[in-house]
N, C-alpha and C positions, 0 to 999 in steps of 0.2 A: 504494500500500500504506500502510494506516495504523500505523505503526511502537507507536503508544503499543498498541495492541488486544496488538501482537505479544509487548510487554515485559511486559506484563499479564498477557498467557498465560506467559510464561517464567516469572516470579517466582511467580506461582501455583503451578508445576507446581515448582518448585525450594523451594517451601516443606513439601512433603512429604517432603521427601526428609531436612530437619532433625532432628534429634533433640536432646533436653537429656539430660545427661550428671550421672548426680545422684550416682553415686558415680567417681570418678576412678580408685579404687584399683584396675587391671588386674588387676597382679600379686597383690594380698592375695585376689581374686577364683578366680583359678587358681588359687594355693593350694589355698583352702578347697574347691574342687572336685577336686581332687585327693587331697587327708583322704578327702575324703566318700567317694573312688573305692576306696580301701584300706577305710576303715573298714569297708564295707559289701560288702565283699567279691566288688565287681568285680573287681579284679585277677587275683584269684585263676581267677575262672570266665572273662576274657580269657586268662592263661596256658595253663589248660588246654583251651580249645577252640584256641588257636596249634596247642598241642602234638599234640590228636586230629585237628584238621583235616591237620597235614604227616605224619601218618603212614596215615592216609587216602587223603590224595592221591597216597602212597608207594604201597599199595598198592592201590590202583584204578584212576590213570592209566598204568599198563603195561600 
């Protein structure tokens, strides 16, 4: 077996898998996705389909 063919294929297939990381900031990230999630008034249409689906599910799964 020729080992170098092997390490070759490895680090090849292992160089995809990298990524460069250009903003670090995780958390200021969530944040601002989360603003956006209120601003824009998903929350609201998340609450209320919670709210229609369990009372739905109340009365249709019996």
């Amino acid at each position: 077996m020729n080992y170098g063919d092997f390490f070759h294929d490895l680090t090849r297939q292992v160089t995809f898998l990298a990524q460069n990381v250009t903003d670090p900031d995780m958390m200021g990230k969530i944040g601002k996705s989360i603003q956006h999630f209120i601003k824009t008034g998903q929350a609201w249409a998340f609450v209320i389909g919670l709210a229609l689906g369990f009372m739905l599910r109340g009365n249709i799964g019996k």
